[in-house]
N, C-alpha and C positions, 0 to 999 in steps of 0.2 A: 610557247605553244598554247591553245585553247586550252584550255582543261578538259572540254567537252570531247576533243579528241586523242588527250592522251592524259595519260594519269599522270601529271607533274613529270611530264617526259622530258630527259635532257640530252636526246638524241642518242644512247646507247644503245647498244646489241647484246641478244640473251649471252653472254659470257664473253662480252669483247671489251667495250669502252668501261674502261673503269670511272668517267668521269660520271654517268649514269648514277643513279639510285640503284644500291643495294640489291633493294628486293625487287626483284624479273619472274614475272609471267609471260606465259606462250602458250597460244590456244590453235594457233595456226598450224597443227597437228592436234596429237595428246595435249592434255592438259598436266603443264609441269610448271615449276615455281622453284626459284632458287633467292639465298641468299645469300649472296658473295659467289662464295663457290662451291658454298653448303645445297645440294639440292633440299628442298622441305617436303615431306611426307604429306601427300594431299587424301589420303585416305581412298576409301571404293569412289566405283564413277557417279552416284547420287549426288556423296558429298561433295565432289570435285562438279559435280552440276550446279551446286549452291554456289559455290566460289564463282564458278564462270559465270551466273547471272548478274553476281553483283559486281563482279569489273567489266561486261559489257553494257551492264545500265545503271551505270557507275552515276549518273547523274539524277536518278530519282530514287527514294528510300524503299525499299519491299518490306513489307508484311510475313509473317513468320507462314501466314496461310496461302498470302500468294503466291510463297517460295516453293511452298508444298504441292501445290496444283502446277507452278511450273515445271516440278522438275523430276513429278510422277506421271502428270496428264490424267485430265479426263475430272474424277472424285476420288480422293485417294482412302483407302480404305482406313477408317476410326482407329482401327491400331495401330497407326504412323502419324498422329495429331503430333508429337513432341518428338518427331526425329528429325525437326529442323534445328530446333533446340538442342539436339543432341549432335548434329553436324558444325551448328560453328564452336559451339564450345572444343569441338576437337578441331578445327581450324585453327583457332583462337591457341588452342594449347600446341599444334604445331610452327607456328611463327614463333611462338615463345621459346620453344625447345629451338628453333634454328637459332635464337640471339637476334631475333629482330625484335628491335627495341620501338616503345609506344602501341597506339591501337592501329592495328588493323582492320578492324571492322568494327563499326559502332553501331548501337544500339539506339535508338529513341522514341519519343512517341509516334514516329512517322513511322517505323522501322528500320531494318536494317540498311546500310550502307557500307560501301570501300573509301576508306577515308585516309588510307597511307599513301606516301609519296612514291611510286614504283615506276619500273617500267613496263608495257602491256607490248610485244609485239604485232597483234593489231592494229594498234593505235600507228605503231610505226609504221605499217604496211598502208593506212592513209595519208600520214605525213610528206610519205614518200612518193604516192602518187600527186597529192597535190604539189610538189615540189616539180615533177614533170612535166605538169597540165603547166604550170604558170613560169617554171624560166627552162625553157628549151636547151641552150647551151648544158643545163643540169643534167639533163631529160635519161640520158641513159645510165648516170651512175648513181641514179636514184631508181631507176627501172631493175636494174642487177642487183643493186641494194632489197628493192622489195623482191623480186624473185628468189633470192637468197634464204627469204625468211617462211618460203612455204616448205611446211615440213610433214605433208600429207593431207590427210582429211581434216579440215579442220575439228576440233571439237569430239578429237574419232571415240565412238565407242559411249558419247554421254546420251542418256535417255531421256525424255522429255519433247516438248513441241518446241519451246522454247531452243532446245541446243540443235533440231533440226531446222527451224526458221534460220539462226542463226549459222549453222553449218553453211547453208546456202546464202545467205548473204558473204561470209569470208571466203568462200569457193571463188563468187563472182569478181569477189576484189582480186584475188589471186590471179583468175583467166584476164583480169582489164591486166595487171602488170604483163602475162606474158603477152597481149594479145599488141600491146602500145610497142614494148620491147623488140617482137620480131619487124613489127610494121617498120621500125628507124632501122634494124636490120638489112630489110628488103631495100628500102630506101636511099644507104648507103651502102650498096651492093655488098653485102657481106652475108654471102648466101647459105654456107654451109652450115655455122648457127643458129642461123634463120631456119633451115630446114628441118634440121635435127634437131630444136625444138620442139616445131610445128608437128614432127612426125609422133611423137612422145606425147601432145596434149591431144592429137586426133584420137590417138588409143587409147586416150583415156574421157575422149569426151568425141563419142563417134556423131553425134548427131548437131554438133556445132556447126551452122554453115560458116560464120565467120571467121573461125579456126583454117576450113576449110578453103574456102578464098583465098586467105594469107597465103596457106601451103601452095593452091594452084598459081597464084603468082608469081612467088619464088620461084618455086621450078622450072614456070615460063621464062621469066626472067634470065634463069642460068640457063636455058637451052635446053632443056627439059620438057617439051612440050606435051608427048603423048605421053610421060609421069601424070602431069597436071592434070590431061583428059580422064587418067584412071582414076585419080582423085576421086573426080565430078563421078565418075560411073560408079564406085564405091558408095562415095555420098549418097546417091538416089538411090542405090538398090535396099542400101538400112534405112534412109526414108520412109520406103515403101514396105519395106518389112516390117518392122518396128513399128511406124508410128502409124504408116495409112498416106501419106500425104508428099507429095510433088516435091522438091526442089523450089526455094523461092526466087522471084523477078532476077532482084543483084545477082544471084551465082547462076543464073541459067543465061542470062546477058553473059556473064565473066566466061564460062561455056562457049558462048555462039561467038564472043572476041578471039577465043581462042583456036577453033576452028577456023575462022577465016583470018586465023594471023594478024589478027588488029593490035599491033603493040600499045596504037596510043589508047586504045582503048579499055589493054587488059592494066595497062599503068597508071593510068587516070592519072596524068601528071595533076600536081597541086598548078589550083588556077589561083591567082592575088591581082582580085580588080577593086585593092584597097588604096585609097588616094595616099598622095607622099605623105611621110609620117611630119610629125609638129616639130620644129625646133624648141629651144627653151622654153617647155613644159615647169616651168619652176612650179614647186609647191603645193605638187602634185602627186609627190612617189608614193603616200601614206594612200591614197584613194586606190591609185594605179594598184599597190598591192595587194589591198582588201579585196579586191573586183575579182584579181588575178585568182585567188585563194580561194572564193567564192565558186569557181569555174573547175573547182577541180572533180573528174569524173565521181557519179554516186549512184548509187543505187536506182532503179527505178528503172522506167520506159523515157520518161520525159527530157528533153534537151534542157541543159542550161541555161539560165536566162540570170543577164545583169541589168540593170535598169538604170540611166541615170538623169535626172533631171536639175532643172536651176533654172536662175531667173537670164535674158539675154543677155548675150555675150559674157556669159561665166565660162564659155571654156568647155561646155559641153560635148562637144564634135570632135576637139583636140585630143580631150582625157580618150576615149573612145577607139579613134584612130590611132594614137600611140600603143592603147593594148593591146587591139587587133596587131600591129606590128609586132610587138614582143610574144603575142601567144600564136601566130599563124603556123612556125614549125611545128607548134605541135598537131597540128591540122593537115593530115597528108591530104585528103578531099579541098581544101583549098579554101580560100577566102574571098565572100563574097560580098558586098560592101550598094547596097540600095540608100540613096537619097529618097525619103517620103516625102518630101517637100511642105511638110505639117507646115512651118513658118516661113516662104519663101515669098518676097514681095513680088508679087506679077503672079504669081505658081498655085494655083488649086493643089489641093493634098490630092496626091498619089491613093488611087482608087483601090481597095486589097485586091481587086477583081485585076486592076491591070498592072499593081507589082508580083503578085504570084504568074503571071505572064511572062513577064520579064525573069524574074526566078525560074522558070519551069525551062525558058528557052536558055539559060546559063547552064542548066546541067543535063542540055543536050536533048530536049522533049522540042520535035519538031512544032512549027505552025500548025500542020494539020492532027497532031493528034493531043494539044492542049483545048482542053474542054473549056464549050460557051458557060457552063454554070458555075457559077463561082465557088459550091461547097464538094464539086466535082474537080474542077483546079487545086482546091486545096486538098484533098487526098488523095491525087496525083503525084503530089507535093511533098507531102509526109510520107508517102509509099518510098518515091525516089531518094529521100533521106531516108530511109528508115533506117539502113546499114552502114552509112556514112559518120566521117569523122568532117563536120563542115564547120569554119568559122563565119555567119553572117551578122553584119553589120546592118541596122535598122536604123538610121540617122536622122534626125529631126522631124519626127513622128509625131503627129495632130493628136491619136486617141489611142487607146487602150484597142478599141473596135479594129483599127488600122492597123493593129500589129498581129491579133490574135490568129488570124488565120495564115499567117506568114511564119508562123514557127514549124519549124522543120519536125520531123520524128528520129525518135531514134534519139538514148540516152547519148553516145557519141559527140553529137551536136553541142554547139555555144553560141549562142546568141544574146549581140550588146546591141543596148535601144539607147536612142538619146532623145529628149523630148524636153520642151520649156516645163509643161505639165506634169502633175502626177499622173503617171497611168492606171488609175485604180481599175482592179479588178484584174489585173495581168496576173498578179501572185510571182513576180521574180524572184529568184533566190537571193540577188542584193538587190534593193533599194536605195541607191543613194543619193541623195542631192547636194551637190555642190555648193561651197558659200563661198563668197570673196575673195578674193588674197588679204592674206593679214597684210600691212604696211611694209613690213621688211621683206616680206616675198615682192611683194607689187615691187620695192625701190629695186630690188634684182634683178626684177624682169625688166623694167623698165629700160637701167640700167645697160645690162646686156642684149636688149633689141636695140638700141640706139649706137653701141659700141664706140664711141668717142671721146676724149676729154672733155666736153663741156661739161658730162654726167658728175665726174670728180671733181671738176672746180665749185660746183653748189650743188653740195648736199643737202641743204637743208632744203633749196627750191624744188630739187627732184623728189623730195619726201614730200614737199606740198602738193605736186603734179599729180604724183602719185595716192594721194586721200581725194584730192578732186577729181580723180578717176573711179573712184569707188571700189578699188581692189579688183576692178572687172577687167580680165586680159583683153578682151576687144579693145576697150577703151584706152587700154597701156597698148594696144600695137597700133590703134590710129593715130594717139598724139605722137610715137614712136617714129612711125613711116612722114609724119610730118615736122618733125626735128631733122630727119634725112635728109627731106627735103629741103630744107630752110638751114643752115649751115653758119646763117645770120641771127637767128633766135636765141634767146636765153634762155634758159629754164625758170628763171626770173619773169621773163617775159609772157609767157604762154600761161604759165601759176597766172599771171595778173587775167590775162587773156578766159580761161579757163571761168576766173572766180566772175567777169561781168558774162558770161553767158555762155553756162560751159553744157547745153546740149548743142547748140549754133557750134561749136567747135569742135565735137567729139564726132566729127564724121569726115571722111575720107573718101570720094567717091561714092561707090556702090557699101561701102563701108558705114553706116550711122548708129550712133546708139538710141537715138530721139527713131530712129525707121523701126529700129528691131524692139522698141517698146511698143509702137505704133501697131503692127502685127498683132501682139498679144494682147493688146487693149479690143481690137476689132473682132477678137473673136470670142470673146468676153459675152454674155449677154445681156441686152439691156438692164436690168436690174443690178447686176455687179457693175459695170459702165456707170454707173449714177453713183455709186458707194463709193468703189477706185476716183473718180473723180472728184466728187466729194473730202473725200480724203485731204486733197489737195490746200483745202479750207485751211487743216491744219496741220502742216507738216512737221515732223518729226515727234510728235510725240506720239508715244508707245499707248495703243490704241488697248480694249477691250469692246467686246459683245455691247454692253449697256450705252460705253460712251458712243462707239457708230450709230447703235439705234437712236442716240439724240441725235446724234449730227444728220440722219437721215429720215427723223422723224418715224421711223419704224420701230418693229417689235422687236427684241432681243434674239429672241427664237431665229426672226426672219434675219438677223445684223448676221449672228453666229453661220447661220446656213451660205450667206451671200459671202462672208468673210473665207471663210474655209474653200469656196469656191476661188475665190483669188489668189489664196495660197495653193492650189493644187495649179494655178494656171502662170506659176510662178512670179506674181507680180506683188506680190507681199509675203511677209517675213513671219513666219511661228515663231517667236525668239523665247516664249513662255507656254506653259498651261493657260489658255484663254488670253492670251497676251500679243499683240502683233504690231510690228514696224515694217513701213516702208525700205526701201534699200536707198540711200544718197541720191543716187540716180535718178528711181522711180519718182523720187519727191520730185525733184523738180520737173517731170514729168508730169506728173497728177496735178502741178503747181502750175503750169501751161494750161492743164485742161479745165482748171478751175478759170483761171482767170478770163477763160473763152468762154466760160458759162456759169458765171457766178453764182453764187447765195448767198445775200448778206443776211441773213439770218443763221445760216449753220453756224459759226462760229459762237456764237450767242446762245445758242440752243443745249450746245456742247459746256458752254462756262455755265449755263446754267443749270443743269445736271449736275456736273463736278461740288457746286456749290453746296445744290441741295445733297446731294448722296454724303459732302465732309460735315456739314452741321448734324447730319443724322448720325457719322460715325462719332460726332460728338459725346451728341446725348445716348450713343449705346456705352461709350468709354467712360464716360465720365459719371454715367447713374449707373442704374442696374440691369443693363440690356445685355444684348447676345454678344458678349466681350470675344468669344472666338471667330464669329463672324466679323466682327467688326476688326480687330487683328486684323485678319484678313487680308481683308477689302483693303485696310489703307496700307499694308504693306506690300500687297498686288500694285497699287497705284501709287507708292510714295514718289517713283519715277515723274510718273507723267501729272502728278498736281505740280510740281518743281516746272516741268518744261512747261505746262498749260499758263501757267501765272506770266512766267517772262513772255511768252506768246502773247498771251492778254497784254501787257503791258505795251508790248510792241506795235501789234494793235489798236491801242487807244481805246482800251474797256479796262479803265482803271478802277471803277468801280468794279466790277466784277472780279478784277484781281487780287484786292484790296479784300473782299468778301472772301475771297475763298483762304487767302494769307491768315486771317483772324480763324476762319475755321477751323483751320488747319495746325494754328502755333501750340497752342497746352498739347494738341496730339504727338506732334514731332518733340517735342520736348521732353513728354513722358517715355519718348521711346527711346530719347538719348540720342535724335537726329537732329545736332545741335546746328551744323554746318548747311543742312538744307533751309532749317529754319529759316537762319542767319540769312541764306540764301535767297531766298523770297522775299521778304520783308525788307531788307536793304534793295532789293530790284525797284518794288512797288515806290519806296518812299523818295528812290534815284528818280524815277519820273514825274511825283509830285509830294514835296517834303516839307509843304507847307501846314496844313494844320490837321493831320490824321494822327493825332492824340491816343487812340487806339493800339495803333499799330507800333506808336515807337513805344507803347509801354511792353507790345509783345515784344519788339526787338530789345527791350531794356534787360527784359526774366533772360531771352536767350543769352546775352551776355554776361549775364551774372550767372548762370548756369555753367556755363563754357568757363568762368575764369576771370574775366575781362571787365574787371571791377570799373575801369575809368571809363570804356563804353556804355557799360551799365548807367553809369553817374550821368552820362551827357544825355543819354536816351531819354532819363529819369524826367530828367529836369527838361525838356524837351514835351515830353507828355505831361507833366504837370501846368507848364505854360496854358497848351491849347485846351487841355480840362478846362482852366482858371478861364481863360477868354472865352468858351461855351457856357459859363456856367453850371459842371458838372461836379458836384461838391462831392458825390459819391470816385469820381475820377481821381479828383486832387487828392483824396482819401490816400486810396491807391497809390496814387507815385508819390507824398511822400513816404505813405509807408515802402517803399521803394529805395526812394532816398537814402530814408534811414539805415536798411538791409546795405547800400551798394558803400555807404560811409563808414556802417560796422567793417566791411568784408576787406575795407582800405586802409582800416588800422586809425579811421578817425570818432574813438569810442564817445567824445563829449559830444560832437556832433550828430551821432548814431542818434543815440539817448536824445537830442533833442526830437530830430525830426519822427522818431516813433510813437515818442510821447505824445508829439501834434497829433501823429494819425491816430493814434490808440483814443485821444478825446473827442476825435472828430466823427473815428468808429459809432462809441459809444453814443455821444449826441445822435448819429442817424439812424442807431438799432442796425449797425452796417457790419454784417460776420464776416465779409470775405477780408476787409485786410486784416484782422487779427490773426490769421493762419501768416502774415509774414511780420506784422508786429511781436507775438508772443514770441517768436522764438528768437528774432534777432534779441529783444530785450534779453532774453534768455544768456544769449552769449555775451552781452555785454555784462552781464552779471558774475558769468562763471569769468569772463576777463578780470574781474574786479574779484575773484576770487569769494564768490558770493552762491555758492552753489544751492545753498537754500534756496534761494529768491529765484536763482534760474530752474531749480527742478519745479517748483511751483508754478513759473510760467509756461515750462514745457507740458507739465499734466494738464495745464488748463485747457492749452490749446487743444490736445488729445482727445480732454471730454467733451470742450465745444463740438470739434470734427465729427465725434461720436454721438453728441446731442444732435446735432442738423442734419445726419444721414449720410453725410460727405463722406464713403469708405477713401476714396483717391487724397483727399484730405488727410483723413483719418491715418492711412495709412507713410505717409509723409509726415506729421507730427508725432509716431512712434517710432520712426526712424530717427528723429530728431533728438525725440525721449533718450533713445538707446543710447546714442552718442553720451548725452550728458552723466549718464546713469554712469558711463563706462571711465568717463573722463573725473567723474567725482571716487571712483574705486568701490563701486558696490558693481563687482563682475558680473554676480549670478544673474539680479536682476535685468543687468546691461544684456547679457545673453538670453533669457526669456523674451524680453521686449524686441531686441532686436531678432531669434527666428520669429516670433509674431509677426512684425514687418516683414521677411521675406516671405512669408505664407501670405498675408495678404498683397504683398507689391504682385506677387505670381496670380492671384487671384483675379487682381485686375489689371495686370499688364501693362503695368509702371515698370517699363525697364531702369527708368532711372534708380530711381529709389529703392531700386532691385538690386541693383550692381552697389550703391552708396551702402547699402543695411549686409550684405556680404563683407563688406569692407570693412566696415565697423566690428561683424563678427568674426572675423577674421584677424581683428586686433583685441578682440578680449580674448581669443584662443590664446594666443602668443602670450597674455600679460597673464592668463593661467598657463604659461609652459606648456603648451602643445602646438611647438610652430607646425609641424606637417598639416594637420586637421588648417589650419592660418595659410597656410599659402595653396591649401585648395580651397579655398573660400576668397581668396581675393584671385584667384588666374581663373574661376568658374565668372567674378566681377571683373576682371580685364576682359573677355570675351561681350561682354556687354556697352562696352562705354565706346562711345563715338571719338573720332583721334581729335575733333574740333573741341572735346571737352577736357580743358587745361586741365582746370582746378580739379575736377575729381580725377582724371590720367596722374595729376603729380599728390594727391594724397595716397590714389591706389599702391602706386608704383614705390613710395618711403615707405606703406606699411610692409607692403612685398619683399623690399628690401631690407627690411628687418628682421621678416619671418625667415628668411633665406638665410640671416646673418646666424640668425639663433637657431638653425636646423646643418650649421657649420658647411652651408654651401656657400662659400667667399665667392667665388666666380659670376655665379646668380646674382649676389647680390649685388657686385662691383656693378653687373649692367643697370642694375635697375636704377642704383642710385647714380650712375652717368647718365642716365634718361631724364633724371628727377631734373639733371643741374641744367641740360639741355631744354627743358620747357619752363624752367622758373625764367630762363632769358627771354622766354615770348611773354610767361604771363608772370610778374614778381611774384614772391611767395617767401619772405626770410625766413620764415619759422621751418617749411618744408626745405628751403637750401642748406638751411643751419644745420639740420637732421640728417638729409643726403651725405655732407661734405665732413659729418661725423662717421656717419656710417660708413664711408669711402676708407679714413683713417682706419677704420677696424679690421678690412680685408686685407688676409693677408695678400 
């Protein structure tokens, strides 16, 4: 259950279900509380006014003063400032005296709240009516259920505005249970009940007409007639005594039927002019129930309203119609079911002027006395509902404008809209919009609309049909109705069918998906029409505000305004905050309308945005610019630079792809997005891998980052070549010192030491600082290999002060991460631990996940080697949370130090996994030293 409607309800009654919470309150009389079967002492009615405010607005904190003002009224006099204070503290001491254990009321800076697990019989007295409104077959022993729990006035005897607002709100809940109750009564002739109810709330509620109605129908009903008349003539003469005022329309009709013996008229049989309900609705029952729950009778004058929109052929009309079918019993007035024809091909939208016509003539307002003016029709309209219990359906509805004045009156009412569009400005009580079938729904449905064996002999073809359908049920019941029909097709077949031109196939007759996008494109306005289109340029990738406004050569402002317009007209996707995609479908749609009316500049416009916007997240990441904006940005877009690149590429703007891969590599790399990197750069170099010397040095770091020391190696020397044939001596610099790095990490230390040596002289010759940040420290390790810790801590500070001499923080902060290690591996901990939080304090600063998650790791193993695994294995599972799965080498260092910590904090089981993880990634990336380690550690678990 909500919280919002029940305090941690678990379906119990004040002293029945033991399976309930404890402590039980009940306001729908006195106000009394028990716990178990201890009643609790709730003090005078002030205090017991304090309690009932905070479990009926159990969901926002009160103030000690505005408990005071509530629950005296008006300004309460100065010498009562601290008797709210002095009421829950006797609350608080009576729950303790009953043995109800924890807080029951909390305290905070917001103020007070009901913060125990209980049960509220209100709450259940809601529960219970939405259980009626939404499964019929329920309807009555959730009706005598809530009848059951009125135990008088609600709230009897507390003082305040507060406990009378509310008095009257539980009152009204109470008369909805008896008034629904008798109605199914009347209904299923079960009169006597019925009557003797009715007779019992008239006397206590003389000026009810609706009360009143019930009773004159019953009685007509059982033969009773001049009873019924006396009714009506009782009713008016307190009317008219009492209030001043006539008898209203409904019971003065119910009257004049009953005088001239109108049975049909005094019965108002339920009318159902709701099309046949949907078969195999799969994948739907979570929507269907939200809606249902939504509908259940509340407060107020206004009729229900559910609202539900999606893009075409999601299934809009089906969800809708099946509810109306499961909620129409509860609808004695009957259900009434209008097509607006908002999206019908050949059909102008249905006018409000001539479907409240058509409304007015269903519930019986002849030709001649439906009025020419339309705001005359409509409160005709709402008069004639105002006492009715009606379900109408609203079904494929153009605009918000189109609907408004078609809602009936009278809280009674429910009313489901279905529209491609959002209908802003409706205000429904749900909003929903429909997305897709997930894959495994679609293969079901598919499945069981086709019902034959071909579905089980290829499964895997039916899961393909099924994604090239787009999860959309139209598109599953037209390929569906034509597997029917074709008995000689494969699923094989169709998948093939499907992939060369699969709008040309997804239509059936009157049936099309390329007609019912066509629709909503047309009514689209020119300005969105050229963006949707637009679009098309470049399909599938996960759009933003900036990137449309290149593609459309407009302002951001004007992209956002026209984009959100598309989304409310269902033909693109919110998937994010400022984020949006096309749907399968749409694309190749928009991909038709491009190719009808091209721009070859948009695509070009769009890579060249991408390009400039990632060199600028560059230089905000990589100096000293706005590092949270810049986050950001590229992790809003880390998506669609990955799809934009292979798009490029696919398109033959390799340059441009090429440009934006290089902008892009130190950023994904420092974020530890090692597989997208990868990803890119192996695309661009698959289409021309001939002499972009650049890029394979970027793919060479990403490899050696990841693990994959021998890709690194091939990359290395690959980029070193076409430096060498450009004449790039600053290049060759570079990928030996590369080399060197990829030789150290291989275990071939003579050859390391050579090739570093080269770069570190070739450095120096060109006054060249960037490779000695990979020179110094592989030297480094080749040192401490060599058991020379001197010589490597001295290369490793070097590096540190260089980084720190040239301004390089992202440097800077990577060569103290380096330090750390060494510091820690040579046994000087304290400093190892100093150095290393310095580097998480600066990786955090500048949004080096990597060397953020690496400098965790590290500290997280001088914890352990000072004997404090716990502190050790929150420091390296805060660095498991960080590292990319594509990143071997630091996953299988993380994961032996983890398993260590875990070994030395006598969690054997933890640790067994971590070091079965270690043994399971040294087989993709070798690693002896860390297998050696694992396959120890394994030995020690018991």
């Amino acid at each position: 259950m909500s919280p919002s409607r029940v305090i941690r309800h678990a379906g119990a009654v004040i002293g029945g279900d033991e399976s309930g919470p404890a402590l039980r309150f009940a306001v729908l009389g006195p106000v009394r509380a028990w716990y178990g079967d201890q009643p609790v002492a709730l003090g005078p009615v002030r205090q017991q006014a304090v309690l009932a405010v905070l479990l009926l607005d159990r969901d926002r904190a009160r103030t000690a003063d505005d408990l005071l003002r509530t629950i005296w009224g008006g300004a309460p006099p100065s010498s009562k400032t601290n008797l709210v204070s002095v009421y829950l503290y006797r609350l608080r001491a009576a729950f303790r005296a009953a043995g109800v254990p924890g807080e029951v009321i909390s305290s905070g800076s917001a103020g007070y709240r009901f913060v125990a697990d209980a049960y509220l019989d209100a709450a259940h007295l809601d529960e219970l009516l939405e259980t009626a409104s939404a499964r019929p077959d329920d309807a009555e022993a959730a009706l005598t259920k809530a009848t059951a729990l009125l135990g008088g006035e609600p709230l009897a005897g507390l003082p305040g505005d507060h406990a009378a607002a509310e008095r009257e709100r539980l009152a009204n809940r109470g008369l909805t249970a008896w008034r629904q109750l008798a109605e199914l009564w009347i209904h299923e002739n079960r009169l006597t009940p019925a009557i003797d109810a009715l007779t019992k709330l008239v006397a206590a509620h003389p000026h009810d007409e609706p009360l009143v109605a019930l009773l004159m129908r019953a009685r007509y009903r059982g033969g009773w007639a001049s009873d019924a008349l006396r009714d009506y003539r009782d009713l008016r003469r307190r009317l008219i005594t009492d209030l001043g005022v006539e008898p209203s329309h409904p019971i003065r009709a119910l009257h004049e039927a009953i005088l001239r013996d109108d049975a049909s008229a005094v019965e108002t049989p339920r009318r159902n002019e709701l099309p046949p309900d949907i078969a195999n609705l799969a994948g739907r029952d979570a929507v269907v129930d939200a809606i249902a729950a939504s509908l259940a009778p509340h407060p107020g004058d206004a009729p229900r309203l559910a609202a539900v929109d999606g893009i075409a052929g999601v299934g809009k009309s089906a969800v809708v119609i099946h509810l109306a079918h499961r909620l129409h019993p509860a609808y004695p007035d009957g259900a009434l079911f209008l097509d607006l024809h908002g999206y019908t091909a050949g059909r102008t939208p249905l006018s409000p002027s001539d479907a409240l016509g058509r409304l007015l003539r269903t519930v019986g307002v002849t030709d001649r006395e439906v009025p020419d003016d339309l705001d005359e029709r409509a409160a005709v309209w709402r008069a004639r509902t105002a006492d009715a219990r009606l379900l109408l359906v609203l079904d494929n509805a153009a605009s918000a404008e189109q609907v408004r004045l078609l809602l009936p009156g009278g809280s009674g009412n429910a009313v489901l809209v279905s529209s491609r569009g959002r209908l802003a400005g409706l205000d429904p009580d749900t909003q929903l919009t429909l997305d897709a079938l997930p894959e495994t729904v679609a293969v079901e449905l598919l499945t069981a609309l086709i019902n034959d064996t071909r579905a089980a002999a290829e499964p895997a073809e039916v899961s393909a049909v099924a994604r090239l359908c787009g999860g959309l049920p139209l598109a599953l019941r037209i390929v569906a109705a034509r597997m029917r029909s074709r008995p000689q097709w494969t699923f094989a077949h169709l998948a093939a069918r499907l992939s060369e031109r699969r709008l040309h196939e997804l239509a059936d007759g009157p049936r099309s998906i390329e007609a019912a996008f066509s629709l909503s494109f047309q009514r689209l306005p020119s300005a969105e029409q050229r963006v949707f289109r637009l679009l098309g340029e470049i399909p599938g990738v996960a759009l933003d505000k900036h990137c449309v406004a290149a593609l459309a050569a407009i302002s951001a402002t004007e992209a956002e305004e026209l984009l959100e317009n598309i989304v409310d007209a269902s033909l693109l996707d919110l998937v994010a905050l400022d984020r949006y995609r096309l749907h399968d479908l749409a694309t190749d749609y928009a991909r038709r309308l491009a190719a009808e009316t091209p721009d070859p500049q948009a695509l070009d416009r769009v890579l060249a945005y991408y390009e400039s916007a990632a060199r600028d997240a560059h230089a905000q990441l990589t100096g000293d610019g706005d590092l949270p904006g810049a986050n950001a940005w590229l992790t809003a877009n880390r998506i669609a630079l990955v799809e934009l690149v292979e798009y490029a590429v696919a398109n033959h703007r390799l340059g441009a792809a090429a440009r934006i891969a290089a902008a892009v590599a130190e950023l994904f790399t420092m974020h530890a997005w090692f597989s997208d990197a990868r990803r890119i750069h192996e695309c661009v170099l698959a289409a021309d891998p001939a002499d972009d010397a650049p890029l394979w040095m970027n793919l060479a770091h990403v490899h050696g980052m990841r693990g994959a020391y021998q890709q690194a190696w091939d990359c290395f020397i690959r980029a070193e070549k076409g430096f060498s044939r450009s004449g790039d001596e600053k290049g060759v610099t570079r990928a030996l010192a590369g080399l060197g790095a990829a030789a150290r990490a291989l275990g071939r230390y003579r050859e390391a030491a050579g090739y570093l040596e080269r770069a570190l002289a070739e450095a120096n010759r060109l006054e060249y600082s960037t490779p000695m940040f990979t020179v110094l420290p592989n030297l480094a390790m080749v040192h401490e290999q060599n058991g020379r810790y001197d010589l490597a801590l001295e290369h490793a500070r070097t590096a540190v002060e260089l980084a720190a001499e040239i301004g390089d923080s992202r440097r800077h902060c990577a060569m103290l991460g380096h330090l750390g290690e060494l510091l820690r591996d040579s046994g000087d901990l304290a400093e190892a631990a100093q150095v290393l939080t310095d580097t998480v304090d600066l990786a955090q600063r500048t949004g080096n996940v990597r060397v953020h998650a690496q400098a965790l790791t590290e500290l997280g193993a001088v914890s352990l080697r000072q004997g404090d695994p716990d502190t050790a294995i929150r420091h390296q599972l805060a660095a498991l949370d960080m590292v990319d799965a594509d990143a071997l080498e630091t996953m299988i260092m993380l994961r032996t130090h983890l398993g260590e910590a875990y070994l030395a904090a006598r969690r054997d089981t933890d640790a067994a996994a971590q070091f079965t993880t270690v043994l399971t990634l040294t087989s993709q990336a070798p690693n002896p030293v860390a297998r050696t380690r694992a396959l120890a550690g394994l030995s020690r678990c018991s």
